[in-house]
C-alpha positions in Angstrom: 50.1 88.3 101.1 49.9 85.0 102.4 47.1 83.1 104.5 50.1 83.0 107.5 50.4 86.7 106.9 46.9 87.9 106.9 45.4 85.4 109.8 45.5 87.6 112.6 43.6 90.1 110.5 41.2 87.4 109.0 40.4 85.6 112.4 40.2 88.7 114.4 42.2 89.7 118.0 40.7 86.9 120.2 41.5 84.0 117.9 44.8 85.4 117.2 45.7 85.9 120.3 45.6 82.2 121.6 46.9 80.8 117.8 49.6 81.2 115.5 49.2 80.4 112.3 52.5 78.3 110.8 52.7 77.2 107.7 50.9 76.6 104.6 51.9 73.6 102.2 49.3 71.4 99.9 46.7 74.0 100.1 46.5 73.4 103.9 47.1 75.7 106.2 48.4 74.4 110.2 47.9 76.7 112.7 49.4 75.9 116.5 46.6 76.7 119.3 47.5 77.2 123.1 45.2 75.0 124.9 43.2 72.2 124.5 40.5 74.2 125.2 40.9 76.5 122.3 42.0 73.6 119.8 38.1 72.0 120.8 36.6 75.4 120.1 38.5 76.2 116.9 37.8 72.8 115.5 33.8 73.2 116.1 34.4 76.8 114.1 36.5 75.2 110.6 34.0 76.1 108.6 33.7 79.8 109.1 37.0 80.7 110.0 38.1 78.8 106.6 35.8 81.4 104.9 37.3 84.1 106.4 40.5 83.3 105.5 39.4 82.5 102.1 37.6 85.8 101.5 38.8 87.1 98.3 41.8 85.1 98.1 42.9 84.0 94.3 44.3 80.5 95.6 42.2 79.2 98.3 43.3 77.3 101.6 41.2 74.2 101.0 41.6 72.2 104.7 42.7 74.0 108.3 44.7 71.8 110.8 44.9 72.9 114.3 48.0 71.4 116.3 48.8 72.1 120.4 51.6 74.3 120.4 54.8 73.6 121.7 54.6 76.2 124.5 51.5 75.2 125.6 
């Protein structure tokens, strides 16, 4: 299963439901956030939820980018 895949189940309910996790290229995965808020937030937390959503995976995701998405 891919890291797009499994992110609502790696970053839990609350996370997932303000994100959407988009694509994955380069070993980077780009994930669209909500609000500006939430984009400030998730930045401050890379480093965990990068662990998370490397737990046990084979080939890792080496760098998260958080983008606003389109809908606001």
């Amino acid at each position: 299963m891919s890291a797009v895949e499994e992110w609502p189940q790696r970053v839990g309910a609350a996370i997932a439901g303000v994100t959407r996790a988009r694509s994955v290229a380069d070993a980077t995965l780009v994930v669209e956030v909500r609000s500006s808020a939430w984009l400030m937030e998730l930045n401050m937390m890379k480093g965990e939820i990068l662990r998370r959503v490397n737990e046990g995976r084979e080939v890792p995701v080496e760098k998260l980018v958080f983008v606003m998405s389109p809908e606001g």
